[in-house]
N, C-alpha and C positions, 0 to 999 in steps of 0.2 A: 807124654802122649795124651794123659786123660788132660791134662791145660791146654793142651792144642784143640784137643776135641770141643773141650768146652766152650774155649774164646771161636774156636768156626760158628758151632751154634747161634751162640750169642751174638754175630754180627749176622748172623740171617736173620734172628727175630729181629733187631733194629733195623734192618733194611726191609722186612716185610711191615713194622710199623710206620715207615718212614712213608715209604710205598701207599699204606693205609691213608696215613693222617694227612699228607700233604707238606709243601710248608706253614707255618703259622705265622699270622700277620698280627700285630697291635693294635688296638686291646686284645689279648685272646681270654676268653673263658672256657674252662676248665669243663668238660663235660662226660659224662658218663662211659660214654664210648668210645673215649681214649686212654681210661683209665686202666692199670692190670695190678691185678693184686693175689700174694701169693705166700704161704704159709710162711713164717721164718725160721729158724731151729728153735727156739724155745716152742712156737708151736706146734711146728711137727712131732718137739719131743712130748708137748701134753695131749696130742692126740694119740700116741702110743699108749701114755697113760690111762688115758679116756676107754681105749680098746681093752687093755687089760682088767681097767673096772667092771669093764660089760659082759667080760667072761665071766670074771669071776662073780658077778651077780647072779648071770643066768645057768652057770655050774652048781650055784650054792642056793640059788630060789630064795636071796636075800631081797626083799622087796626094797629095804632102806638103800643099799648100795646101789640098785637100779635108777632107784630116786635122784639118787645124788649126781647119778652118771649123765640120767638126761639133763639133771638142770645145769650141770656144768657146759654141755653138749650148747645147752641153748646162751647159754654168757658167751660161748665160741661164736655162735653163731650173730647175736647183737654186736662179739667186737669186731667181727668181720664187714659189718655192715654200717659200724660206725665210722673204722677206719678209710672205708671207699667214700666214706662218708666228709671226712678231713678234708681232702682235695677235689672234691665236686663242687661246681660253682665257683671259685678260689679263680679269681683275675689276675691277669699280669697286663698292668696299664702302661709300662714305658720298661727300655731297657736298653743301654747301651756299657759299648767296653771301652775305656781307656788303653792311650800309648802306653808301651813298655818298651824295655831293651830286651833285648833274645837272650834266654838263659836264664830267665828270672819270671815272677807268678807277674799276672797282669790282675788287671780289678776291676771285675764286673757291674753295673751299680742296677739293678734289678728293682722294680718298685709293684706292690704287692696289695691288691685292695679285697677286700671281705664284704659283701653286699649283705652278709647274713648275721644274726646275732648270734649262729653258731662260732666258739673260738674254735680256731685254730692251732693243733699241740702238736708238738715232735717233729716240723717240718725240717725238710734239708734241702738244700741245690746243691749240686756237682756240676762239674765239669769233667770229662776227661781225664784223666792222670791229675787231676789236682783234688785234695781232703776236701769233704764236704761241711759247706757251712749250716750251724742248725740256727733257726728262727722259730718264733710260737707269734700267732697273728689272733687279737683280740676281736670280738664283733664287732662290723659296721665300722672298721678302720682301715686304715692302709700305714704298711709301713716299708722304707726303702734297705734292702739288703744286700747287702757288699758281700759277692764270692768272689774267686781266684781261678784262674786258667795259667798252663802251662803255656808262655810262649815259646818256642821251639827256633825258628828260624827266620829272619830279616824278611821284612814285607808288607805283605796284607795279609790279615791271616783272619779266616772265616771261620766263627767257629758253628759250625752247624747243629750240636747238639748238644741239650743240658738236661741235668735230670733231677723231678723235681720228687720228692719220695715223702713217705710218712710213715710212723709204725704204733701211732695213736689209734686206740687211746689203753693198750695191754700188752701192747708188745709183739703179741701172736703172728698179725698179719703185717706184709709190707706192700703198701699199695703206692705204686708209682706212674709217671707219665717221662715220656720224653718231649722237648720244647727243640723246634726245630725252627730258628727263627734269621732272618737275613743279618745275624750281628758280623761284624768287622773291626777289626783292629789294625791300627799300624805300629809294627813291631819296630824302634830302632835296631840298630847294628850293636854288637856286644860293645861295653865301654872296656877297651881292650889297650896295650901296648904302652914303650915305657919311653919313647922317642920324648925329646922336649921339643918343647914349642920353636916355630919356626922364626926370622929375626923379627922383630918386631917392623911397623912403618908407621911414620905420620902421615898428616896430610891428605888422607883419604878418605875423613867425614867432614860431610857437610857444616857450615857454621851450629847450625840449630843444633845437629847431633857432636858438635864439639862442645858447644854449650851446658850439655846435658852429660859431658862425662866429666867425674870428679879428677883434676889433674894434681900435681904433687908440684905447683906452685904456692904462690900465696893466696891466701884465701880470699873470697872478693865478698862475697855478701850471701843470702838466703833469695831464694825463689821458690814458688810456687810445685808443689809434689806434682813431675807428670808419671802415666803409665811407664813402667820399665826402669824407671829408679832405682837405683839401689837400694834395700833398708841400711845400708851402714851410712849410705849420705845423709840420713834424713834424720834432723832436728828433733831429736824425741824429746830435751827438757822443755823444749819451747811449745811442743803437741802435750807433753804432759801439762802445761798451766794452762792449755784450753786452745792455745792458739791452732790454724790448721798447718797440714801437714804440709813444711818446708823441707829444701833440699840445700845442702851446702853447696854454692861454687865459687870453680875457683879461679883466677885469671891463667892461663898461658894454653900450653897447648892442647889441654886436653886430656892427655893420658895417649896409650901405644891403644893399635890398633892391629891385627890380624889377620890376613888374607889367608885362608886355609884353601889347601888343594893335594891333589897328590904328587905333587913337586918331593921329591928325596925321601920318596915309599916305594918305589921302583921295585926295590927286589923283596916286598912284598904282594902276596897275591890279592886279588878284590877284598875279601872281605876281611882281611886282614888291615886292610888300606881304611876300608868305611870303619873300623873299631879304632884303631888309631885317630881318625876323624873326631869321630864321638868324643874319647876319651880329651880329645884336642880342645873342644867344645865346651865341655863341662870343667876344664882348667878358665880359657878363658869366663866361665860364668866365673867362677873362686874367685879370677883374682878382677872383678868387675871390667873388665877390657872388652872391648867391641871386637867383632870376629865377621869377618865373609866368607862366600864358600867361590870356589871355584872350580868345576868340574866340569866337563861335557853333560850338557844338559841339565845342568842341576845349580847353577849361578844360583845368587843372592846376595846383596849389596850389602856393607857391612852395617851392623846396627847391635845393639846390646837387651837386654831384657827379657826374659820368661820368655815371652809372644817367638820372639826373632829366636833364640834357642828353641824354642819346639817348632820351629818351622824350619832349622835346620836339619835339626834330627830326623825330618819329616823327611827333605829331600834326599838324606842319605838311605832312609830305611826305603825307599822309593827308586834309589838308583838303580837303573837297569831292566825296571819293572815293565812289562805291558800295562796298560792304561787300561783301565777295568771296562 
């Protein structure tokens, strides 16, 4: 009951800060009146302590222990004031999220600029349900910092809220903000299922793109490295004595080629179907073989490479979606 009570709270101050700040647009700077800052347990425990000195100073008419009490009172008070201090002014010039598959951390890339010769100590970002990462930013630098979000579900997935915290420069206080920025992601489909690959076919790449796949003929000669190559085709002793980067090929057909669709997934359900897909996808990348997609609405022509794989996986994590 009291973690229920707690998390209702808690999503009301976020919602009445969310309410406050607005959304935040790029570059944002960091300013006073977004910021909240709030004892921690180590300081709440030395303000007990602080309490208990001031009794007993003014019980016992010790003028030393009184001494002691304000001046520790006033350390409380400068680390309070340095800590609001950490994240005031503190820029966020750029920031976007990387594709993931659903089930697994995605990766934020966050970039972080300092206008002041004050450093920056003990910062964190969070996300959501995912461990926060610490960073410390030097004067009059910037630097780029990679956190983690939970993907959760196939799609596009918004993530509305980060948090960015401090507990420099003693501990005492934790003074934070929340960053409520238009970031987005496209989630693939889990890489899921144990089905094998469907028969293979020839004959359904164009010469250029036959040209460009390594076949299990005889070998013909060296060309020219294009985008989407394989690194296993490619002539590393011949780039290691200087020369550039060639690609082995070979005469005949080519190699097999892959029409993916949900052709004998039937008595599985959608998204059982798109994980199977996926898993489909990243077989043909292993065994470097060209792959299409065939689905209602989500065609793409067959083709091989990093690019054509992530624009696969693009139309699967998309399947079915409304259009933003």
């Amino acid at each position: 009951m009291f973690t229920a009570t707690r998390r209702h709270l808690f999503q009301r101050v976020e919602r009445w800060a969310r309410k406050r700040q607005g959304t935040d647009h790029l570059p944002l700077q960091l300013l006073g009146r977004r910021l909240y800052i709030l004892p921690t347990r180590t300081g709440i425990g030395f303000a007990l302590l602080l309490f208990v000195m001031l009794v007993a100073g003014l019980n016992y008419g010790n003028s030393l222990a009184l001494f002691l009490t304000f001046t520790l009172a006033g350390f409380v008070l400068v680390g309070m004031h340095e800590c609001q201090r950490t994240l005031q002014g503190l820029e966020l010039v750029q920031a976007q999220a990387a594709d993931c598959h659903a089930g697994t951390e995605g990766l934020l890339e966050l970039r972080f600029s300092n206008p002041q010769r004050l450093p920056r100590r003990a910062l964190t970002i969070a996300s959501p349900g995912s461990a926060a990462t610490c960073f410390e930013l030097d004067g009059n630098s910037v630097i780029t910092v990679h956190a983690k979000f939970q993907a959760a579900h196939r799609g596009r997935q918004r993530l509305d809220r980060l948090e960015l915290a401090s507990t420099a420069p003693f501990g005492l206080f934790r003074c934070w903000t929340w960053l409520t920025l238009p970031l987005e992601a496209i989630v693939y489909p889990r890489v899921a299922g144990t089905r094998a690959l469907p028969a293979a076919s020839a004959g359904r790449l164009t010469p250029q793109s036959v040209a460009n796949l390594p076949g299990e003929d005889e070998w013909e000669g060296l060309r020219a490295y294009q985008i989407g190559d394989s690194p296993r085709s490619i002539a590393w002793k011949a780039w290691a004595r200087g020369a550039p980067l060639m690609v082995a090929q070979y005469a005949g057909s080519g190699g097999s080629d892959y029409l993916l669709g949900f052709a004998g997934l039937e008595s599985l359900d959608l998204e059982a179907r798109l994980s199977q897909l996926a898993a489909w996808i990243g077989e043909c990348a292993r065994l470097d073989a060209a792959c299409g997609l065939q689905l209602p609405g989500a065609e793409a022509p067959m083709g091989r490479g990093t690019a054509h794989r992530t624009a696969l996986l693009r139309r699967l994590a998309l399947y079915g979606a409304a259009p933003p």
